[in-house]
C-alpha positions as CSV (number, residue, x, y, z in Angstrom):
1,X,0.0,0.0,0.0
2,X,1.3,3.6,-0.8
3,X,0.6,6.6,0.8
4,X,0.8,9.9,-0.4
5,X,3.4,12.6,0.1
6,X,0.9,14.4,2.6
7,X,-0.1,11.6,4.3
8,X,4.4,10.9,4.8
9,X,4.7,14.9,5.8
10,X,1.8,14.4,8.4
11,X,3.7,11.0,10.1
12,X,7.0,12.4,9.8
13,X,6.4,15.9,11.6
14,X,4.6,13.6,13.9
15,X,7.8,11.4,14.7
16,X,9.8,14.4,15.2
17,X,7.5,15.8,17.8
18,X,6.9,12.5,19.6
19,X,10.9,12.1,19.2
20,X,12.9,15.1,19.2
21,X,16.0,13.2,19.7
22,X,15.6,11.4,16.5
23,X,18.5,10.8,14.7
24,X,20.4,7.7,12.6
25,X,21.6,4.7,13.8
26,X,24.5,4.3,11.6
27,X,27.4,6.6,9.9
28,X,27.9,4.0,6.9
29,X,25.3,3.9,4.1
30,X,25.9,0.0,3.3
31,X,23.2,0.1,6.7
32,X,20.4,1.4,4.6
33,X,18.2,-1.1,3.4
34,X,17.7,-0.3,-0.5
35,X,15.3,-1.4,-2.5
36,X,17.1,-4.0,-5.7
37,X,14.7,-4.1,-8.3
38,X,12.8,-0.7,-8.0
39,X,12.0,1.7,-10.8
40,X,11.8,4.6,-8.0
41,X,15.2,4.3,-5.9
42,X,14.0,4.6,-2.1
43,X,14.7,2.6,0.9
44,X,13.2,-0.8,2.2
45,X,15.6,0.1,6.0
46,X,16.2,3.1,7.2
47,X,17.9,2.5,11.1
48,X,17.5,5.2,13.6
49,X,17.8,6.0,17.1
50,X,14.9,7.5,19.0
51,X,16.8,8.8,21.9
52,X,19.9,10.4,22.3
53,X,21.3,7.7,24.8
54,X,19.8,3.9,25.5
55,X,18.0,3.6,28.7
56,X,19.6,1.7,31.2
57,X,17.9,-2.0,31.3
């Protein structure tokens, strides 16, 4: 199922309120899971970190 650009804008302003400390997980793009046999080159993995340090377990 796709969604539209609006609907992405909407979801990803909300991310970035609910998780200000967003950021990615990785320095090394061989991380990011892209997408072989696509017409449209995007991403299938995209690792990030949704706070600035892990919580203690």
């Amino acid at each position: 199922m796709a969604i539209s650009a609006g609907e992405l804008r909407a979801a990803l302003a909300g991310l970035a309120r609910r998780f200000p400390d967003l950021a990615m997980a990785t320095d090394d793009p061989g991380d990011l899971g892209w997408r072989d046999l696509s017409v449209v080159y995007n991403l299938d993995r995209l690792p990030v970190r949704l706070a600035k340090d892990p919580v203690p377990a």
